[in-house]
C-alpha positions in Angstrom: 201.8 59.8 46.4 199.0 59.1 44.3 196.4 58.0 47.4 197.9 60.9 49.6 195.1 63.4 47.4 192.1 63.8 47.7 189.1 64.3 45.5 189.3 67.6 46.4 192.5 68.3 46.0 192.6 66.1 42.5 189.9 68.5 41.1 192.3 71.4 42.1 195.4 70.3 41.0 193.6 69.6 37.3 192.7 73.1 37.3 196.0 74.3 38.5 197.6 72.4 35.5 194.8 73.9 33.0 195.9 77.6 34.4 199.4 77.2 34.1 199.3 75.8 31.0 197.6 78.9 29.8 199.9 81.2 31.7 202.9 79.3 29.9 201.1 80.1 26.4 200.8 83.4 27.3 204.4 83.6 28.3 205.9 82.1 25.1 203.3 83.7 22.9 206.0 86.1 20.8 207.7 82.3 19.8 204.6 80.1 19.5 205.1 80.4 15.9 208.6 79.5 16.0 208.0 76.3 18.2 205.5 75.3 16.2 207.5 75.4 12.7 210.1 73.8 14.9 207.8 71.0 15.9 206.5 70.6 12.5 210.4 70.0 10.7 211.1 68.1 13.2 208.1 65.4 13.1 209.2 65.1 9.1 212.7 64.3 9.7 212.4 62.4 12.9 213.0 58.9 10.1 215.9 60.4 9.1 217.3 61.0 12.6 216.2 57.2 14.2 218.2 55.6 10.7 221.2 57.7 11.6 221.0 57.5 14.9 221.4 53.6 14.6 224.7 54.2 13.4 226.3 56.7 15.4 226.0 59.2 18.8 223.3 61.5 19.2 224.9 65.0 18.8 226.3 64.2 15.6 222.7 62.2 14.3 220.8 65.3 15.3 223.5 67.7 13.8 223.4 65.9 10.3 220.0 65.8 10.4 220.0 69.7 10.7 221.8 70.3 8.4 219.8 67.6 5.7 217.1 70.2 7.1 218.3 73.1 6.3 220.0 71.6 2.5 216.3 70.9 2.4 214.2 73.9 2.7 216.9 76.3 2.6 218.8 75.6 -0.8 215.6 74.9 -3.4 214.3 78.3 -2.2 217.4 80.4 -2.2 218.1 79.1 -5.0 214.9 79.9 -7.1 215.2 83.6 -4.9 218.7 83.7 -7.0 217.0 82.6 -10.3 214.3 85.5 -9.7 217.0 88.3 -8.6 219.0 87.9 -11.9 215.9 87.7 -14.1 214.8 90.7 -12.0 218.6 92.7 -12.8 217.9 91.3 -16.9 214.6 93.5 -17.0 216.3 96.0 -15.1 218.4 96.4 -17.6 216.2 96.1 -20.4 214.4 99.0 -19.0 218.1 101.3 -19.0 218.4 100.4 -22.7 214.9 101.6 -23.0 215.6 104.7 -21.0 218.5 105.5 -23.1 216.7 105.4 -26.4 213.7 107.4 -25.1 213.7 111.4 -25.4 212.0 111.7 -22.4 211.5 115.3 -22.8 209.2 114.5 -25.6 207.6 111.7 -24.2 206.7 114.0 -20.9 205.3 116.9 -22.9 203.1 113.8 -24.6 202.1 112.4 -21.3 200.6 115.9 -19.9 199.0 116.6 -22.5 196.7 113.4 -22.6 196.8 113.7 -19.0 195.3 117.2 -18.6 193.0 116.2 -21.9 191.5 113.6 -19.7 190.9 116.0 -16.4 189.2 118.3 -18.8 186.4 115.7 -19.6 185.5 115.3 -15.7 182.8 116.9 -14.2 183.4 119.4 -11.6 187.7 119.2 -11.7 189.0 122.2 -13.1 192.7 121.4 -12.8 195.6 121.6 -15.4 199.1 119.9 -14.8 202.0 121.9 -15.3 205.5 121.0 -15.5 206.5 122.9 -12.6 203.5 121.4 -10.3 205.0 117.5 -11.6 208.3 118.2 -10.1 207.1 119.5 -6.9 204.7 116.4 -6.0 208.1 114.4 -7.2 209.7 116.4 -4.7 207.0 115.9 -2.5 207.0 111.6 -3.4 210.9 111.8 -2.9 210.8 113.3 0.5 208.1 110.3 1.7 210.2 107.9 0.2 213.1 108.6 2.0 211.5 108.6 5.3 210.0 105.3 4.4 213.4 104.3 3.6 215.2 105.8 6.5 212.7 104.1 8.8 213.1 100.7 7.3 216.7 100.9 7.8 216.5 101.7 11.3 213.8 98.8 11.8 216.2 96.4 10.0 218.6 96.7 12.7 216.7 95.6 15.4 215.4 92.8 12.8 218.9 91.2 12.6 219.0 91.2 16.5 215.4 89.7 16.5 216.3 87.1 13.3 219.4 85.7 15.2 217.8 85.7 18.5 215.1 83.5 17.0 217.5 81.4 14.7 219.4 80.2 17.7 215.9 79.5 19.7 214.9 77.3 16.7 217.7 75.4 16.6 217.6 74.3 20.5 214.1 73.9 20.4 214.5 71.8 17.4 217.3 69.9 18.2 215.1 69.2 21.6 212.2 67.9 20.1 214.4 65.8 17.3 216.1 63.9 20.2 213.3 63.8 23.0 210.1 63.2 20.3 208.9 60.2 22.4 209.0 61.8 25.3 206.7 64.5 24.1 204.3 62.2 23.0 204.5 60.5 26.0 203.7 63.5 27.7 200.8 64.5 25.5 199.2 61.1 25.9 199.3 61.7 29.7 198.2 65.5 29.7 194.9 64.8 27.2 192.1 64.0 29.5 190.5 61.8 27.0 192.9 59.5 27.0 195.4 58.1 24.9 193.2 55.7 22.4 191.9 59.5 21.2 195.5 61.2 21.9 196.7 58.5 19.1 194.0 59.8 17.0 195.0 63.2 17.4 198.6 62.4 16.6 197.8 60.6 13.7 195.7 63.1 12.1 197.8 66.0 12.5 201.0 64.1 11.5 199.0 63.0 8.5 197.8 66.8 8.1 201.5 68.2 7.7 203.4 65.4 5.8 200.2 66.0 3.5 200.6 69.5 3.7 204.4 70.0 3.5 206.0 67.1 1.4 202.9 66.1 -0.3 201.4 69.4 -1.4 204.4 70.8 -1.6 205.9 68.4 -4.5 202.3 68.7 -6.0 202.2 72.9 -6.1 205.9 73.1 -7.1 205.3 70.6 -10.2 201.8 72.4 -10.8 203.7 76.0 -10.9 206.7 75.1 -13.1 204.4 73.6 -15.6 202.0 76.6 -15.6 204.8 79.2 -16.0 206.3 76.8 -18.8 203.2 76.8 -20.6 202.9 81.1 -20.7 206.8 81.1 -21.8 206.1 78.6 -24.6 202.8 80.7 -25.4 205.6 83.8 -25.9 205.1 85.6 -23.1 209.3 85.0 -21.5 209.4 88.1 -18.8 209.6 86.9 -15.3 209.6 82.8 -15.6 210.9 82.5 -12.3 208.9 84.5 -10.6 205.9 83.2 -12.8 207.4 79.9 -10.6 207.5 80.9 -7.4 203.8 83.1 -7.6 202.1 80.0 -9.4 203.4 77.3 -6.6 202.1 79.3 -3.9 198.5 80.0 -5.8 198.5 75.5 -6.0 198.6 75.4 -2.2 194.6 76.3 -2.2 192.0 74.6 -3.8 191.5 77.0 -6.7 194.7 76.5 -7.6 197.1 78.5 -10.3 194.2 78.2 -12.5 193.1 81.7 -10.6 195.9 83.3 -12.8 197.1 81.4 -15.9 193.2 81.2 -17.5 192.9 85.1 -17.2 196.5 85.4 -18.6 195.1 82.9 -21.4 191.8 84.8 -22.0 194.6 88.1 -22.2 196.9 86.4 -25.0 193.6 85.4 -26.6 192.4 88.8 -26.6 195.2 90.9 -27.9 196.0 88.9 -31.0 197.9 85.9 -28.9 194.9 83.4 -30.1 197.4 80.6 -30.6 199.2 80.9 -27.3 195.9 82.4 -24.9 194.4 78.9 -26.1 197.7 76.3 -25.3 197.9 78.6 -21.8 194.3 77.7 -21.2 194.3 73.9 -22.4 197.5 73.2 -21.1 196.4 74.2 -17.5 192.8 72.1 -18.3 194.6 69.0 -19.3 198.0 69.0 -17.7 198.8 71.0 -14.7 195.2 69.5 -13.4 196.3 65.8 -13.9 199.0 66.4 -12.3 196.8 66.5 -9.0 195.3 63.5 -9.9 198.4 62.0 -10.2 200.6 62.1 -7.5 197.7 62.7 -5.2 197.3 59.1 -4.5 201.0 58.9 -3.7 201.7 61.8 -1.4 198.5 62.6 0.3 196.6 60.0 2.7 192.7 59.9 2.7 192.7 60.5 6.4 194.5 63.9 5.4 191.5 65.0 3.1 189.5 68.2 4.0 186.8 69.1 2.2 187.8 71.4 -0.4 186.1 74.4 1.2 187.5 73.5 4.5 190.9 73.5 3.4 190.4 77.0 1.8 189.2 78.7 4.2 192.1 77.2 6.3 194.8 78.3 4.3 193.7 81.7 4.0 193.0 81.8 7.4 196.1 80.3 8.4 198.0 82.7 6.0 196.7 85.9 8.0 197.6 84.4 11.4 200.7 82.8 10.6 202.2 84.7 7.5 203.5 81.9 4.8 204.0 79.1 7.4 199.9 79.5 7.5 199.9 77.4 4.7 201.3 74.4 6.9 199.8 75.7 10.2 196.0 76.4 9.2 195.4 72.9 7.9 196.8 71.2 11.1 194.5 73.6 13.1 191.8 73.0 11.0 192.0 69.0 11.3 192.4 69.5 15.2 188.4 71.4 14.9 187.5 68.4 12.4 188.5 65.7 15.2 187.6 67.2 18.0 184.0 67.8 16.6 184.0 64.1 15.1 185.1 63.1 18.8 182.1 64.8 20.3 180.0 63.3 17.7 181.2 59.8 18.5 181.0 60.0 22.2 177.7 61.6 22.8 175.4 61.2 19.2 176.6 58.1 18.8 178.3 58.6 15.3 180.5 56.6 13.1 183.9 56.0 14.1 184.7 55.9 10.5 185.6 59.9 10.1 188.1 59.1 12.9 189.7 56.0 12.5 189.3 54.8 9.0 187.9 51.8 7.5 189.7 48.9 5.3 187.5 49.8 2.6 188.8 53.5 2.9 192.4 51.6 2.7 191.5 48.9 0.1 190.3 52.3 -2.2 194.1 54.0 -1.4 195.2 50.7 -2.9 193.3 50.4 -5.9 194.3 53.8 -6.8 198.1 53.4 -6.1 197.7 50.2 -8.0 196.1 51.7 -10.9 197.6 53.0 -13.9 198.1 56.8 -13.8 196.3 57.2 -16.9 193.1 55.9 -15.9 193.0 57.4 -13.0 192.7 60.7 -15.1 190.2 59.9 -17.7 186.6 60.6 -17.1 185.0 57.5 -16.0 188.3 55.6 -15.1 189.2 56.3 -12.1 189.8 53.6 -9.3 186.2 52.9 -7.2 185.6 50.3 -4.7 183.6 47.5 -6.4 180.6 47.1 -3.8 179.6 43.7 -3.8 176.0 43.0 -5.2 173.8 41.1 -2.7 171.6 39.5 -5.4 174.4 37.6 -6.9 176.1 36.7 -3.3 173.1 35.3 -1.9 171.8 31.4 -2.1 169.7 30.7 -5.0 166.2 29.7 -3.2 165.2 25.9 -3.0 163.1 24.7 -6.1 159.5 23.6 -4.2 159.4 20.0 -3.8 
């Protein structure tokens, strides 16, 4: 069927397949997301599914590895959500006991006075609060509030239509992609124009990209946030550990880290007669939740993962205001298709190195030397695991004494 086209006709039937692959983007565009996060669980736990599946059928390989899915991402967070609702109900009801202690009516007549002692001291106000002019804008708040909330409600019941529409869409398009995966690669390979020595190099960056990004940094940020919210509750400050958990692992996705918010908290202990526990906060996040990074690093992230550290920010954030929290996963893989497809360009018509694409075995020989090396060198100053370059003086032949 092949020789039955002409060049002609070849020419139009590659444009044909460019416009409706558009037009079938376009179509699917409300669950592009959801395709993708299916696409992404389902390249990590493809292993999984190819052990099991050498043991029994594949509708009961693919269910078990749903589930192992779900157990996976679902439990540790609903779990820590749990932790974080009951911490939330204990200062709830630390702030009842404190209600019930306070004489408000006191404490109010306090409160308006500093209040309208303030408004005196600026410049062209001339406005005094009075009790009766209080309640009505807390009328007034009230009112807004419960339209907010009426609205919300009524929005939440088309949500749970939406949220179960798009649960069961996930699960066949995951279930799909789990059992058909080399197919889809296939079919990537022979849809790329450039062929598939470069479609492998796609493949391989992008799946390095999100097992970096999801299991990787993942283990990395979660270790990085329980130590930093363990070292404010040691330094006395115990409200809100779990969410202190939860806040600081999502801070260690970017490249500036928790370190954004434990330092200041630090500086703020320091500052209000915490000296003690502002400077362990501070030195504990210098010395430990940092070598942390430098630590498991080596293990969970490969170098042909890496993106420059500005790079990677500006992905994340960028990916977080596209894609909400899956961003975090999604702007990094988008980001390393840019990288390669620039790097391609480079290679094919500047005639670059095909290092940045492919790799070299020194790049490998250095991931080795730093999984081989002991963890605690590789965190010292001046200890960290280099390539030895050889020295070309001592390699060459010594030169022939004159006769």
């Amino acid at each position: 069927m092949k020789d039955d086209f002409t060049l002609t006709q070849k020419r139009a039937l590659a444009v044909l397949t460019v416009v409706a692959l558009g037009v079938g983007a376009y179509f699917l565009r409300s669950y592009l997301l959801l395709i993708a996060i299916a696409a992404v669980l389902a390249y990590l736990f493809r292993p999984l599914y190819q052990r099991l599946r050498a043991r029994m059928n594949v509708g009961l390989s693919a269910t078990v590895t749903l589930f192992a899915a779900v157990a996976t991402v679902a439990l540790p967070l609903a779990g820590v959500i749990f932790l974080a609702f009951l911490q939330i109900s204990q200062m709830v009801t630390s702030v009842s006991h404190w209600v019930e202690q306070t004489d408000f009516t006191a404490l109010a007549e306090r409160l308006l006075a500093s209040i309208n002692q303030l408004l005196a001291r600026v410049p062209f106000i001339d406005t005094t609060l009075t009790p009766d002019s209080v309640r009505d804008a807390a009328t007034k708040l009230g009112q807004g509030a419960g339209q907010f909330a009426l609205e919300f409600a009524r929005d939440s019941v088309g949500g749970i239509a939406s949220t179960v529409t798009a649960l069961v869409i996930f699960l066949y398009v995951f279930i799909a992609l789990l059992t058909n995966g080399d197919s889809v690669v296939s079919l990537f390979r022979d849809l790329n124009p450039l062929g598939e020595k470069v479609s492998d190099i796609y493949l391989a960056k992008v799946g390095a990209m999100v097992s970096a990004t999801v299991r990787g940094q993942f283990i990395i940020a979660s270790f990085q946030g329980v130590a930093g919210a363990i070292s404010i509750y040691i330094a006395g400050f115990h409200d809100g550990f779990f969410m202190l958990v939860i806040f600081l692992t999502a801070l260690s996705f970017i490249p500036l880290g928790s370190g954004i918010v434990t330092i200041p908290i630090g500086i703020a202990m320091a500052v209000f007669g915490n000296v003690g526990g502002g400077i362990f906060v501070v030195a504990f996040h210098v010395i430990v939740v940092t070598s942390i990074d430098n630590i498991l690093r080596p293990f969970l992230v490969p170098r042909s993962a890496h993106l420059h550290p500005a790079l990677m920010l500006l992905a994340v954030f960028a990916g977080l205001k596209m894609f909400g929290f899956w961003g975090i996963v999604l702007g990094p893989v988008l980001m390393i298709i840019i990288v390669t497809t620039i790097s391609v360009y480079l290679v094919v018509y500047k005639d670059a190195s095909t290092d940045s694409l492919t790799g070299t075995a020194a790049d490998r020989s250095d991931d080795d030397a730093e999984r081989q090396t002991p963890w605690w060198r590789r965190i010292l100053p001046g200890k960290a695991a280099t390539r030895t370059e050889p020295d070309p003086e001592a390699d060459a032949e010594p030169a022939a004494a004159p006769a």
